[in-house]
N, CA and C atoms as a LAMMPS dump frame, in Angstrom:
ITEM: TIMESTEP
0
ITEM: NUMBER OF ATOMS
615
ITEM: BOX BOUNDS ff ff ff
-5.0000000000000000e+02 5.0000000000000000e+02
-5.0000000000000000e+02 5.0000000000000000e+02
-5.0000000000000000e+02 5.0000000000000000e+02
ITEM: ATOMS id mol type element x y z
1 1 1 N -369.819 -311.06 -136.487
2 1 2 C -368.499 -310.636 -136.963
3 1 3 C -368.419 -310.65 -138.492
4 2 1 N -369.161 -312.032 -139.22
5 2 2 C -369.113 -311.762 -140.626
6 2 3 C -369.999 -310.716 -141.063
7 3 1 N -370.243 -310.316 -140.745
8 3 2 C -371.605 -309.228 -140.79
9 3 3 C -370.813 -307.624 -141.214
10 4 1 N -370.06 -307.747 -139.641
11 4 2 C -369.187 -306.531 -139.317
12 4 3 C -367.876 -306.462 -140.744
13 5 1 N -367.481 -307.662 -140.823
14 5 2 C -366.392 -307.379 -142.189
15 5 3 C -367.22 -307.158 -143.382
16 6 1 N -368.442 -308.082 -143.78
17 6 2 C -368.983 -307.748 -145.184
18 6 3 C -368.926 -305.974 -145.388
19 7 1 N -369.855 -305.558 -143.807
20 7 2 C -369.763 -304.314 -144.052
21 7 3 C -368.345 -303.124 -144.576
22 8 1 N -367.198 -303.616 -143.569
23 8 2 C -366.377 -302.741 -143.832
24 8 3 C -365.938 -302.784 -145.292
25 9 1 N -366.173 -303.718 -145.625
26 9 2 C -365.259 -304.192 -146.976
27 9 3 C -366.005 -303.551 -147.888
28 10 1 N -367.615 -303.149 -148.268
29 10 2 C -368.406 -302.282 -148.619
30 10 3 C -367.859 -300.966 -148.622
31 11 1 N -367.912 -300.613 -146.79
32 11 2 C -366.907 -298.938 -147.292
33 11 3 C -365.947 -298.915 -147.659
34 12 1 N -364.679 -299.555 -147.916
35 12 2 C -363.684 -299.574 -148.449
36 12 3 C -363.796 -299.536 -150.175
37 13 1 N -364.898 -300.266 -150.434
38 13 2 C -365.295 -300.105 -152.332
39 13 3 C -365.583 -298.681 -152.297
40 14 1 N -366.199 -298.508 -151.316
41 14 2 C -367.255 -296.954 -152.002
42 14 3 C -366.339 -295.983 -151.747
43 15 1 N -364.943 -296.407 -150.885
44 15 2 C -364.306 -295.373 -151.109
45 15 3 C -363.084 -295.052 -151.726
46 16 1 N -362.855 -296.281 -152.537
47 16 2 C -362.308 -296.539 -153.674
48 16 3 C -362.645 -295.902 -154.793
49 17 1 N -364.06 -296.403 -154.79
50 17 2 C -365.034 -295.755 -156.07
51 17 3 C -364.61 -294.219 -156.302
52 18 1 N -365.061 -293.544 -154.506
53 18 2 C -364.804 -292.211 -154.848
54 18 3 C -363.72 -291.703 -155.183
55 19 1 N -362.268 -291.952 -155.027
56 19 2 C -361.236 -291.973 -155.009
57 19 3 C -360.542 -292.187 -156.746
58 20 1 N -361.291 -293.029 -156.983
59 20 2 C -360.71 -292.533 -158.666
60 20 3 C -361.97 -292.047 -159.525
61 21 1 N -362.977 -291.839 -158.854
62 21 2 C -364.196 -290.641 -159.878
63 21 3 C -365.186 -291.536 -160.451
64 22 1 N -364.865 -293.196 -160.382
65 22 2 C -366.179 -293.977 -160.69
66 22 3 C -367.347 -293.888 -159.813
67 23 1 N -368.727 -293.945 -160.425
68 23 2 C -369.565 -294.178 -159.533
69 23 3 C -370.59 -295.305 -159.607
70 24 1 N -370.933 -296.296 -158.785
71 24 2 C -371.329 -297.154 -158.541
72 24 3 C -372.429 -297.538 -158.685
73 25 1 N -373.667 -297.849 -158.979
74 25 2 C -374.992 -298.281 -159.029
75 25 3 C -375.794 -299.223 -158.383
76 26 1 N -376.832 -299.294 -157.674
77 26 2 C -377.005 -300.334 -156.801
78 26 3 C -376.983 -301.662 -157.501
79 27 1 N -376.498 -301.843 -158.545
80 27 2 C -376.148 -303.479 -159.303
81 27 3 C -374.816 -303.607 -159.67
82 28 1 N -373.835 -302.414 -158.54
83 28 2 C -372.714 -302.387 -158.942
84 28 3 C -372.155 -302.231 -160.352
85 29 1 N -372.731 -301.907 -160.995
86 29 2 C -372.071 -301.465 -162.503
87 29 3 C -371.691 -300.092 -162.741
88 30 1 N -370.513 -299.814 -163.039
89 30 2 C -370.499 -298.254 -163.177
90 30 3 C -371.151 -297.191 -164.321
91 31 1 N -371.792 -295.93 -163.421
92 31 2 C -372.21 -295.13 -164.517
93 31 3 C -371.031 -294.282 -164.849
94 32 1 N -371.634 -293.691 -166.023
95 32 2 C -370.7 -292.783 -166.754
96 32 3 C -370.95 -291.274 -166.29
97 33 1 N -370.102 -290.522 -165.478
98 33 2 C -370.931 -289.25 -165.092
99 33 3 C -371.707 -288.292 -166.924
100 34 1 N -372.027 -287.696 -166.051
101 34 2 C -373.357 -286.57 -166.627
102 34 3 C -372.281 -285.636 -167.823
103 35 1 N -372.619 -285.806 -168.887
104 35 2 C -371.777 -285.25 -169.715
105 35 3 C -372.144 -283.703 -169.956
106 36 1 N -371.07 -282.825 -170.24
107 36 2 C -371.385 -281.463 -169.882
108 36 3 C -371.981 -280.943 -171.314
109 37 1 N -372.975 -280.048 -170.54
110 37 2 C -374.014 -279.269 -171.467
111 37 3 C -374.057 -278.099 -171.415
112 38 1 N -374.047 -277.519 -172.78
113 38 2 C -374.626 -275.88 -172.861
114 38 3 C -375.976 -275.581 -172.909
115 39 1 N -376.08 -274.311 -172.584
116 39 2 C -377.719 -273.917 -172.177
117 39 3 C -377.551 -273.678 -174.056
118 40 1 N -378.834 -273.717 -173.984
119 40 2 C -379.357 -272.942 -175.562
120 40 3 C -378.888 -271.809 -175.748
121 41 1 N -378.772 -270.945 -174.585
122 41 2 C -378.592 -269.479 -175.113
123 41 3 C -377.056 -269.078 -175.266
124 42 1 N -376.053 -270.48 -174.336
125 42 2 C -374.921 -270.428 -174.641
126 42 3 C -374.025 -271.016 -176.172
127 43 1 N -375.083 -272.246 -176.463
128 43 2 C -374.674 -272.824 -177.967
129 43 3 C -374.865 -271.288 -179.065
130 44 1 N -375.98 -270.784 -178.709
131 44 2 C -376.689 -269.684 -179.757
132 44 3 C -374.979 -269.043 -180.613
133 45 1 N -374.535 -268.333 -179.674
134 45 2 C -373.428 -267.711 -180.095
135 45 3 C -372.038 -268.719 -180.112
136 46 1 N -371.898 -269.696 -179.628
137 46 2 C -371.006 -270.673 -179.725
138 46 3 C -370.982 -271.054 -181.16
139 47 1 N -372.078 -271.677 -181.799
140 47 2 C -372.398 -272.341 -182.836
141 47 3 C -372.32 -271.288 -184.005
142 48 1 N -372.364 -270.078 -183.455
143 48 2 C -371.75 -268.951 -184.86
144 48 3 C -370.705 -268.361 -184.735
145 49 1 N -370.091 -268.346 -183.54
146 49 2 C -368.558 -268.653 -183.915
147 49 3 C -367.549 -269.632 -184.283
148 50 1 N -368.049 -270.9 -184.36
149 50 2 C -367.605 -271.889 -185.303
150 50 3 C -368.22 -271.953 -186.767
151 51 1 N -369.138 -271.196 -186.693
152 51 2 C -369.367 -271.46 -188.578
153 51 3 C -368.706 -270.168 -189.118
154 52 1 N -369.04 -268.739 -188.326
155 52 2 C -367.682 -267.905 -188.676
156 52 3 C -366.487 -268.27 -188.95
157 53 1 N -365.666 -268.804 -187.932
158 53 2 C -364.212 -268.843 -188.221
159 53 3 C -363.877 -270.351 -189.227
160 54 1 N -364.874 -271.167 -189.366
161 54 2 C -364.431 -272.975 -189.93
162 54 3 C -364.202 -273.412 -189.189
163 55 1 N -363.737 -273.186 -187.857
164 55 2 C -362.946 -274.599 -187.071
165 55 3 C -363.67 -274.874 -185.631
166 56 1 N -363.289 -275.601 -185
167 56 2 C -364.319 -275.952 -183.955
168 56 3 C -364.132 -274.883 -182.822
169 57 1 N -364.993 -274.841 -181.486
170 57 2 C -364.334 -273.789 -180.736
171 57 3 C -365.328 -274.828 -179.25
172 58 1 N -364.412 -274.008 -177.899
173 58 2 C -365.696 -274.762 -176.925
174 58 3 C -366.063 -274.218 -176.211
175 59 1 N -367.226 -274.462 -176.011
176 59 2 C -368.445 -273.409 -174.812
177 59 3 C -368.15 -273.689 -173.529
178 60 1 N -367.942 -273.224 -172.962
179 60 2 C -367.764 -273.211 -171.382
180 60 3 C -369.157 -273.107 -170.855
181 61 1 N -369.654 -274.747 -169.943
182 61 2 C -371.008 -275.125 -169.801
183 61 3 C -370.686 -274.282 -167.839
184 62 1 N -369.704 -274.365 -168.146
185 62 2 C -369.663 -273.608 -166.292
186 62 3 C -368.549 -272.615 -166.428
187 63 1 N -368.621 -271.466 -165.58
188 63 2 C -368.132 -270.653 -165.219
189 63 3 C -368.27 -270.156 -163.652
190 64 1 N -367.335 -269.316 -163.161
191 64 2 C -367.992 -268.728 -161.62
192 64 3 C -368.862 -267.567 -161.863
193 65 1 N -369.944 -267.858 -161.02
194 65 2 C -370.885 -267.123 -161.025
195 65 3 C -370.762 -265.767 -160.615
196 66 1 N -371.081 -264.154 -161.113
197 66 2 C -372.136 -264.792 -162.59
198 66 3 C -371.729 -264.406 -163.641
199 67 1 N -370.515 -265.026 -164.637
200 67 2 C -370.135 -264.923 -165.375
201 67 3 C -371.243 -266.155 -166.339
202 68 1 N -371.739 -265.972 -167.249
203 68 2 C -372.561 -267.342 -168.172
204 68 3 C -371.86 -267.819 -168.815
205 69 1 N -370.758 -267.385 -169.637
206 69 2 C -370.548 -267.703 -170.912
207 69 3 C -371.081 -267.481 -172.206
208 70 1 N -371.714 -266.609 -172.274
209 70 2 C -373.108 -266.549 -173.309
210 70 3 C -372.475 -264.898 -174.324
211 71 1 N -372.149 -265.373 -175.742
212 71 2 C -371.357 -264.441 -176.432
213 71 3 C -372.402 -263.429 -176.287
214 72 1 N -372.527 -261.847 -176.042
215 72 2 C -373.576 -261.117 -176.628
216 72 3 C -374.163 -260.642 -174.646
217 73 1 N -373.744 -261.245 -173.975
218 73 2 C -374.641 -261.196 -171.987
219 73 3 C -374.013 -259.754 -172.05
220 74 1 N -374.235 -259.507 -170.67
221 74 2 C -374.022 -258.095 -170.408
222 74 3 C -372.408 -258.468 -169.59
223 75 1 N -371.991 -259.65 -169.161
224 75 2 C -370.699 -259.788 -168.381
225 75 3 C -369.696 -259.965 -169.683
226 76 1 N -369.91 -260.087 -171.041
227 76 2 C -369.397 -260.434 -171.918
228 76 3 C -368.525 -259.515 -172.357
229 77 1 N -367.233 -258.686 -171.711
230 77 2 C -366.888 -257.662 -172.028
231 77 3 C -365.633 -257.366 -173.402
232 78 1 N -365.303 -258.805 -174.139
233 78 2 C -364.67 -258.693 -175.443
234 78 3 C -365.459 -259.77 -176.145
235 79 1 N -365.472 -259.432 -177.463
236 79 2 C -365.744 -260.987 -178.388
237 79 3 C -365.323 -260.116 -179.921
238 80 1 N -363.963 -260.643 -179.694
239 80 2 C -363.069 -260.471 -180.751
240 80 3 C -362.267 -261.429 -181.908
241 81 1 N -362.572 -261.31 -182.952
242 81 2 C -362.261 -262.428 -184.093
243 81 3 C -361.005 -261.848 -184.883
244 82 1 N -360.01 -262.375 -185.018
245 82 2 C -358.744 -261.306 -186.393
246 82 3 C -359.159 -262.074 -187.474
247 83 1 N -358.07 -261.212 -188.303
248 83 2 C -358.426 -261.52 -189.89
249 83 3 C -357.87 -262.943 -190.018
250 84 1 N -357.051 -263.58 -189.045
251 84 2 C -356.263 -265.084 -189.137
252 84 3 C -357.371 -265.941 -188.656
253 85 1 N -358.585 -265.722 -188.052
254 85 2 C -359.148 -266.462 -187.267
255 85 3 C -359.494 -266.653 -186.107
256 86 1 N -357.915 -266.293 -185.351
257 86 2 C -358.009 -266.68 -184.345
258 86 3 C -358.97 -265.627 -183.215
259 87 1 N -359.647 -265.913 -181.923
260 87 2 C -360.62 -265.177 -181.372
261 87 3 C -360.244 -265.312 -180.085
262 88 1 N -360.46 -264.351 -179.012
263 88 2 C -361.051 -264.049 -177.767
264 88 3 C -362.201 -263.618 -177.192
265 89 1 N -362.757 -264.276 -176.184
266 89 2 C -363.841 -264.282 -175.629
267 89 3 C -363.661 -264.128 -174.414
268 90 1 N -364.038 -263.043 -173.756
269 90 2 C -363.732 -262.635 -172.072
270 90 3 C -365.267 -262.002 -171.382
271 91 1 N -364.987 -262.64 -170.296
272 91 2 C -366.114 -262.036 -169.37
273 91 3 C -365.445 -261.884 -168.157
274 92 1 N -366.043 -260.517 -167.418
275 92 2 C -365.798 -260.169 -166.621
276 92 3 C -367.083 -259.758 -165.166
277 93 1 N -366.63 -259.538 -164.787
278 93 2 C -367.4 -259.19 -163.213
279 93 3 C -366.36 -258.3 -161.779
280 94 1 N -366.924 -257.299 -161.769
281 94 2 C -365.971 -256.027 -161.179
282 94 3 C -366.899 -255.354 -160.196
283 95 1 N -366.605 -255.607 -158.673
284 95 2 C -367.441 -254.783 -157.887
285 95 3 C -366.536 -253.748 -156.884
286 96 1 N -366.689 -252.372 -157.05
287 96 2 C -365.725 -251.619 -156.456
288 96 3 C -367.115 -250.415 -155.796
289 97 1 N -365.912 -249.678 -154.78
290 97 2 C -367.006 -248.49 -154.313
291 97 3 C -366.674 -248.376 -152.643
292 98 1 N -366.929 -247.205 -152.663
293 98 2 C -366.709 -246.652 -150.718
294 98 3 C -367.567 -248.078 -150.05
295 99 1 N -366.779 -248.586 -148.961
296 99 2 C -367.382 -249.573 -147.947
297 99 3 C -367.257 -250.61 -148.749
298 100 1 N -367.277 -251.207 -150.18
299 100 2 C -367.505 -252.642 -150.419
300 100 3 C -366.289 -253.505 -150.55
301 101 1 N -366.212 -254.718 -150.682
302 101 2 C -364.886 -255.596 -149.994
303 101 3 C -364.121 -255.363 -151.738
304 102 1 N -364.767 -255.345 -152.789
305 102 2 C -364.456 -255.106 -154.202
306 102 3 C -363.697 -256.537 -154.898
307 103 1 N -363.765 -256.613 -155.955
308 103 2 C -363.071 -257.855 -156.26
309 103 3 C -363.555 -257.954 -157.642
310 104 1 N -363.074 -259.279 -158.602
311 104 2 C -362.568 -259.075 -159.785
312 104 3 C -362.784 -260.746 -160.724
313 105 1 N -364.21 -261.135 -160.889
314 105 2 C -363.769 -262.19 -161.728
315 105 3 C -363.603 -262.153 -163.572
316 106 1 N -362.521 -262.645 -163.854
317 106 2 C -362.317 -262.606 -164.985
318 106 3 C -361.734 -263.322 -165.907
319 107 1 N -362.536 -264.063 -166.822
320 107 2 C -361.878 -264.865 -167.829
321 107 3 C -362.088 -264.909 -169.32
322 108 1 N -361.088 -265.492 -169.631
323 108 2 C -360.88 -265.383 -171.305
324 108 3 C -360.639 -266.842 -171.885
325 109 1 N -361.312 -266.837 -172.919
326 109 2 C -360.977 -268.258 -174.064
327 109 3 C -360.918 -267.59 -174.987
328 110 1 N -359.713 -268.334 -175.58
329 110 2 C -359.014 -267.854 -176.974
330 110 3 C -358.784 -269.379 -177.428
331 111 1 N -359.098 -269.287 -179.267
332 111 2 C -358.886 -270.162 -180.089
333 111 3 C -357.409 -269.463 -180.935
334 112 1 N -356.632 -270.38 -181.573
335 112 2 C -355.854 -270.8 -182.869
336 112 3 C -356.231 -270.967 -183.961
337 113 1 N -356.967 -271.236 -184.886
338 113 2 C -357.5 -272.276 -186.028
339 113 3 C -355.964 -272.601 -186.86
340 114 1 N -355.727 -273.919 -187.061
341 114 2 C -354.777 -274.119 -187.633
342 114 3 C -353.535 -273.493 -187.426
343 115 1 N -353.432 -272.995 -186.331
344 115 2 C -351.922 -272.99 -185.378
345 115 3 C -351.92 -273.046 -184.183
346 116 1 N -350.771 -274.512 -184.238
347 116 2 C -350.446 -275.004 -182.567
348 116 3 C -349.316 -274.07 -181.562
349 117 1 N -348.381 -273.639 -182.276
350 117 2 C -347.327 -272.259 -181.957
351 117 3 C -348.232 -271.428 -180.979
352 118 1 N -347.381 -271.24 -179.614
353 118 2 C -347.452 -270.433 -178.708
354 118 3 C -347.628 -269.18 -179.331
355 119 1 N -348.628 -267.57 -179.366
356 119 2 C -348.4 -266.698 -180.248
357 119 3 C -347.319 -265.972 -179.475
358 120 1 N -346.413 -264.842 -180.041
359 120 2 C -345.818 -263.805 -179.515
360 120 3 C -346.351 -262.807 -179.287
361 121 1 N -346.157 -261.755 -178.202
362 121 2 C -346.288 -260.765 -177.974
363 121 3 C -345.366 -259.612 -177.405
364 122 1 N -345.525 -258.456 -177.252
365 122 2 C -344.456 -257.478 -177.553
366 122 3 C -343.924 -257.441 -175.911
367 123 1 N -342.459 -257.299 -175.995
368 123 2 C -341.868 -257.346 -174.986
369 123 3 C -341.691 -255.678 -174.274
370 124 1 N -340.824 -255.674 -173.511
371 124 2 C -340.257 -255.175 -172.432
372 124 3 C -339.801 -254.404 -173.328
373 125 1 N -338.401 -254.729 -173.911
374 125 2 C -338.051 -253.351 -174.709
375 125 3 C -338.289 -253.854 -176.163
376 126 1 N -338.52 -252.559 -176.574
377 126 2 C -339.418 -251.68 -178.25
378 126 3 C -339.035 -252.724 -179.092
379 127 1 N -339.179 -252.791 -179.933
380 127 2 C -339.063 -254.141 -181.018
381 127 3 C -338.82 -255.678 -180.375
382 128 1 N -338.941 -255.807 -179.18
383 128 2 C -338.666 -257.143 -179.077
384 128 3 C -340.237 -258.169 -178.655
385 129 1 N -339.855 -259.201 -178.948
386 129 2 C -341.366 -260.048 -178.424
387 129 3 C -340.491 -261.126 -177.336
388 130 1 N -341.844 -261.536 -176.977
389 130 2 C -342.166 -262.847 -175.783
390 130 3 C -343.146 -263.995 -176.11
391 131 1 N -343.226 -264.661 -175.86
392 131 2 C -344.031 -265.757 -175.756
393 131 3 C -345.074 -265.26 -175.507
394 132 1 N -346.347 -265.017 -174.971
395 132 2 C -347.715 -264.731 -174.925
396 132 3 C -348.127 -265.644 -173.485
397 133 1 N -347.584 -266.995 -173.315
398 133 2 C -348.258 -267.948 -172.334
399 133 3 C -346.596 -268.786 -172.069
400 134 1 N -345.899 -268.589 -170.984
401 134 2 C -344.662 -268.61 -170.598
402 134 3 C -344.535 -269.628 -169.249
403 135 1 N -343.681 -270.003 -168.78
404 135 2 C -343.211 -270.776 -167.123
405 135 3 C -344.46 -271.75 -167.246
406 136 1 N -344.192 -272.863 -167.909
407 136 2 C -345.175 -273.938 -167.489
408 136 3 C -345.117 -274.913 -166.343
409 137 1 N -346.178 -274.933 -166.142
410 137 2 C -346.399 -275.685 -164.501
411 137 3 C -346.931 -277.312 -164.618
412 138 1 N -346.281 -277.931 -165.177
413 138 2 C -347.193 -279.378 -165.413
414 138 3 C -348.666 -279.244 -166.246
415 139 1 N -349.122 -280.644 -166.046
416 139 2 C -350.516 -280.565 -166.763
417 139 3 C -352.066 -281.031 -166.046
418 140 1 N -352.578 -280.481 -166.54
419 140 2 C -354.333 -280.694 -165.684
420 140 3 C -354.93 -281.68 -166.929
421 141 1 N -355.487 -282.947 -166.657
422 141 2 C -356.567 -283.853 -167.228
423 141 3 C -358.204 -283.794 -167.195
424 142 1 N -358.614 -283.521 -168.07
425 142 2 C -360.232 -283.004 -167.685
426 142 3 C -361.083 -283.364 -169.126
427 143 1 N -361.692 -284.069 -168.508
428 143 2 C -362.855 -284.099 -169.819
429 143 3 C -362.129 -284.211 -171.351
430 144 1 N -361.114 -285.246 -171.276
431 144 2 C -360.692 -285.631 -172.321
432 144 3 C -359.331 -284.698 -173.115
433 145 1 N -359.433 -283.691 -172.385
434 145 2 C -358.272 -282.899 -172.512
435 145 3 C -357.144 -282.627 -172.173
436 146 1 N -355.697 -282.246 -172.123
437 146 2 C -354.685 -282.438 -171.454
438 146 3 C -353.835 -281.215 -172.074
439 147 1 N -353.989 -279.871 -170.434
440 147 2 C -353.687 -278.989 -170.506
441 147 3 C -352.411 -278.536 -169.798
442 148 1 N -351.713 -277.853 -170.82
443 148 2 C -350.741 -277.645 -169.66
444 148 3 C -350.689 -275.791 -168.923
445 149 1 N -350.308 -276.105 -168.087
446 149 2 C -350.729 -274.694 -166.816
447 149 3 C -349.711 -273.971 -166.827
448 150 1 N -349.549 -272.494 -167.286
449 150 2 C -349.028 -271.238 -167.495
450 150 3 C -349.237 -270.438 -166.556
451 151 1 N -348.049 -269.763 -165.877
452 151 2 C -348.874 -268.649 -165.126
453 151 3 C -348.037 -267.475 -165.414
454 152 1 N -347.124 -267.284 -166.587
455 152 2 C -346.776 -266.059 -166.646
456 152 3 C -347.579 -266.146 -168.421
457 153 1 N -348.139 -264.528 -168.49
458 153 2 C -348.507 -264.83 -169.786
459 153 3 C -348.786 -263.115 -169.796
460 154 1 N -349.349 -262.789 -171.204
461 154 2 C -348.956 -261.546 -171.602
462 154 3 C -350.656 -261.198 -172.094
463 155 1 N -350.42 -259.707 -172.299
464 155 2 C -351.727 -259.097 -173.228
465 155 3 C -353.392 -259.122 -172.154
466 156 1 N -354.176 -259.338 -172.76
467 156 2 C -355.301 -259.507 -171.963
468 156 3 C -355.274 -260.618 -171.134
469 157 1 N -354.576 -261.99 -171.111
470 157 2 C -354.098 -263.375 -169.646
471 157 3 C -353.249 -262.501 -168.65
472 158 1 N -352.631 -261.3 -168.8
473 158 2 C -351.705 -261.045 -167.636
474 158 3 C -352.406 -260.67 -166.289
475 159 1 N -351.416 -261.428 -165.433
476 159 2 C -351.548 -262.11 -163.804
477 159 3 C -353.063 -263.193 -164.029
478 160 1 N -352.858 -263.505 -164.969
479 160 2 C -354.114 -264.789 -164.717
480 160 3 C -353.435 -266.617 -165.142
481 161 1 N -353.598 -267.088 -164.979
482 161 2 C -353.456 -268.819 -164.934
483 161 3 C -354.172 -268.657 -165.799
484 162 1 N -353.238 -269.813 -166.841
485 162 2 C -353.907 -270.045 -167.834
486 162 3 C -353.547 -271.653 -168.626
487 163 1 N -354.736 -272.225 -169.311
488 163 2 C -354.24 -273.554 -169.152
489 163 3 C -354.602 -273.846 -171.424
490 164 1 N -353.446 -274.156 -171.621
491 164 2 C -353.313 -274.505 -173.147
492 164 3 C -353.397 -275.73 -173.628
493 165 1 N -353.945 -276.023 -174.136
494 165 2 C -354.245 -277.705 -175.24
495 165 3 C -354.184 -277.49 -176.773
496 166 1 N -353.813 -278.507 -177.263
497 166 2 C -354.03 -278.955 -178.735
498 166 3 C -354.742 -279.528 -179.207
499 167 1 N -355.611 -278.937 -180.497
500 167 2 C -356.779 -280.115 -180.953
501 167 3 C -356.903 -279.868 -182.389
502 168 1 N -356.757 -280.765 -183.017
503 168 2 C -357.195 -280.797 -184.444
504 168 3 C -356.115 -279.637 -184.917
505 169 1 N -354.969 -279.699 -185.027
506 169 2 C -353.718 -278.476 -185.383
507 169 3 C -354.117 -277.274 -184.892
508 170 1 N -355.054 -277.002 -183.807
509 170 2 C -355.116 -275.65 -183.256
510 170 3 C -354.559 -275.737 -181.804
511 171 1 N -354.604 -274.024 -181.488
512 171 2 C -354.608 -274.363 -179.693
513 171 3 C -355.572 -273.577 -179.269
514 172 1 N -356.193 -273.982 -178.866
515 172 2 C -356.956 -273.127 -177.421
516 172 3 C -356.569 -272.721 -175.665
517 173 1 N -356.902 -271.923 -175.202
518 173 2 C -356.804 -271.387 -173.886
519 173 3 C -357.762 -271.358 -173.333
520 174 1 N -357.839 -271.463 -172.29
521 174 2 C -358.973 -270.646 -170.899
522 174 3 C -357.916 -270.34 -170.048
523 175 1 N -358.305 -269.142 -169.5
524 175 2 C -357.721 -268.281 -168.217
525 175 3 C -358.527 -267.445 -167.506
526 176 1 N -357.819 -267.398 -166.117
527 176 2 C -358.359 -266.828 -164.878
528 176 3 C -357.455 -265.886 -164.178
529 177 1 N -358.085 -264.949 -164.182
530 177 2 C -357.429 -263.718 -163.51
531 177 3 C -357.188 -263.735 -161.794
532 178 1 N -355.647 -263.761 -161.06
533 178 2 C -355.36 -264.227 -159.465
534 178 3 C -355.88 -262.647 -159.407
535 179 1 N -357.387 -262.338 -158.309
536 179 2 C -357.49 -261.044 -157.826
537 179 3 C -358.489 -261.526 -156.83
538 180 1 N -358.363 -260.702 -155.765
539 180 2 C -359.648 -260.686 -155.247
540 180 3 C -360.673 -261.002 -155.873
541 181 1 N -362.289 -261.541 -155.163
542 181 2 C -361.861 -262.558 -153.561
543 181 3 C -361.176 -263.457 -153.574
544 182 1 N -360.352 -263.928 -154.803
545 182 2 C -359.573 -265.347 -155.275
546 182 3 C -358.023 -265.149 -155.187
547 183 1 N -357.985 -266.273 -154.436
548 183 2 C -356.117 -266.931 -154.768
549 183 3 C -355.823 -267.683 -155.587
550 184 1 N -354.478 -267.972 -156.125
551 184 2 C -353.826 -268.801 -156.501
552 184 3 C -354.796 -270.04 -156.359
553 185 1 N -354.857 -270.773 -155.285
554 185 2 C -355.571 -272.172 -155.393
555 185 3 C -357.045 -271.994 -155.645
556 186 1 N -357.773 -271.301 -155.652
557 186 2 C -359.507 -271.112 -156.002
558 186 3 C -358.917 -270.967 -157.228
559 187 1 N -358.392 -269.871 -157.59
560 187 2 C -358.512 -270.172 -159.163
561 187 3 C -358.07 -271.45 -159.903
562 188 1 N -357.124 -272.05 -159.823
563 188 2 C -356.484 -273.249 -159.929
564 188 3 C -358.211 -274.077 -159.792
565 189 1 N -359.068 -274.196 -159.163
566 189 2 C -360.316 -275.211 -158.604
567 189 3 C -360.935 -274.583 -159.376
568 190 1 N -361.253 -273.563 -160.181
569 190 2 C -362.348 -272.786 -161.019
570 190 3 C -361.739 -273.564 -162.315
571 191 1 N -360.507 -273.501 -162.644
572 191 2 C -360.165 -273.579 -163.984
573 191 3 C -360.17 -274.762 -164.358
574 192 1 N -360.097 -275.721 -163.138
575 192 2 C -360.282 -277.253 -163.601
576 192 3 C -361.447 -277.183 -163.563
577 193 1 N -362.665 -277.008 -162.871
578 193 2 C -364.129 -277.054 -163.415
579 193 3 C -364.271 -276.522 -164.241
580 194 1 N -364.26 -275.417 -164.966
581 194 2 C -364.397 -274.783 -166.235
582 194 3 C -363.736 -275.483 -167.138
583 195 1 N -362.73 -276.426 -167.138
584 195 2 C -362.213 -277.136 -168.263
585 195 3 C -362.705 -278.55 -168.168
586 196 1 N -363.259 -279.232 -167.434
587 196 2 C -364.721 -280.162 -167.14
588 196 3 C -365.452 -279.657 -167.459
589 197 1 N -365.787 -278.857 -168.002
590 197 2 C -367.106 -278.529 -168.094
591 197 3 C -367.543 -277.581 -169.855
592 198 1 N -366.314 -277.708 -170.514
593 198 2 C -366.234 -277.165 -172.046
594 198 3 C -366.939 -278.28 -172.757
595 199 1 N -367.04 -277.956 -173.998
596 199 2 C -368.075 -278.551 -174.777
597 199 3 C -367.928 -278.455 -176.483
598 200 1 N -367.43 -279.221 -176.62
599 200 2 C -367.205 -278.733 -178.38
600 200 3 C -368.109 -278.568 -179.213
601 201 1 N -368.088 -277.718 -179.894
602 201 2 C -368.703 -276.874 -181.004
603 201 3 C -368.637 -277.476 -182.159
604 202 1 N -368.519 -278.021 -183.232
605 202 2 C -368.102 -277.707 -184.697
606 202 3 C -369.09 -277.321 -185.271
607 203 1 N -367.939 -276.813 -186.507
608 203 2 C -368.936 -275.987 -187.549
609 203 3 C -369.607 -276.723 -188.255
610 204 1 N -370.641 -275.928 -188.558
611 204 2 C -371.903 -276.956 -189.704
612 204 3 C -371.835 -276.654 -191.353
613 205 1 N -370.513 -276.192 -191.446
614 205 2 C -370.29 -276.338 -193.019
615 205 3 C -368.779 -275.955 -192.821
């Protein structure tokens, strides 16, 4: 019987452990999970768009496949910088055609440098603007970050979830486009791994 409780009381740790994201070691000490990494070929262009613009920016070490992340790939369908700094980076993946099920992955990271301000964008009627990233939904915790979740938003984010943070007086984005084969909740599960899984950049001068 003492046998039978040592044991249960064992699964009850380990499923504790799992339950708030620690993991355990056979000397019981906790490790620190696996900190997220860019491939080389993803830093390549990461690391010159932070010495371009001055300010830091972050690589997305995961994406849904097969989007890479990699500025310059063939899924890489914007990589756009303005004269303020600020940049977008989108990749896409689009399969259409007689007989195929067709569907649509697509995402974008956009930097700020030195502005935290939501940007505007042009409204509904002729001279007027909107917010850009609108109706916030609470916040997602990930890898040291604390984003809060948009799902009405404007310009190249429209009909995609999109999740905003502050760092160092800037803001950054990542967003995901709701389309086929994806819903609402897959994307929601993509965007928290993709925001686990960013990686900061800074510039080297």
């Amino acid at each position: 019987m003492r046998a039978l409780a040592i044991a249960a009381v064992s699964v009850l740790a380990l499923v504790a452990a799992g339950r708030s994201g620690s993991v355990e070691s056979a000397t019981g000490t906790a490790r620190t999970p696996a900190k997220a990494r860019c491939s080389a070929a993803q830093l390549r262009g990461w690391q010159r768009l932070a010495d371009r613009i001055a300010a830091p920016v972050y690589c997305p070490s995961w994406l849904p496949d097969p989007l890479d992340g990699v500025i310059g790939s063939r899924w890489n369908n914007i990589d756009a910088v303005s004269k303020d700094r600020s940049y977008l980076m989108s990749w896409v993946w689009q399969e259409t055609g007689a007989g195929a099920a067709g569907g649509e992955l697509h995402v974008n990271l956009r930097g700020y440098p030195g502005r935290t301000a939501i940007p505007r964008c042009p409204g509904e009627v002729r001279g007027t603007t909107v917010p850009c990233f609108a109706d916030p939904h609470g916040t997602v915790r990930r890898n040291g970050i604390v984003a809060t979740v948009y799902s009405v938003n404007q310009g190249a984010d429209q009909w995609h979830i999109l999740y905003g943070w502050r760092f160092r007086w800037s803001l950054y984005t990542i967003s995901e486009h709701v389309a086929p084969p994806l819903n609402y909740r897959k994307v929601r599960a993509y965007l928290d791994r993709a925001l686990g899984g960013l990686v900061l950049v800074e510039p080297r001068s």
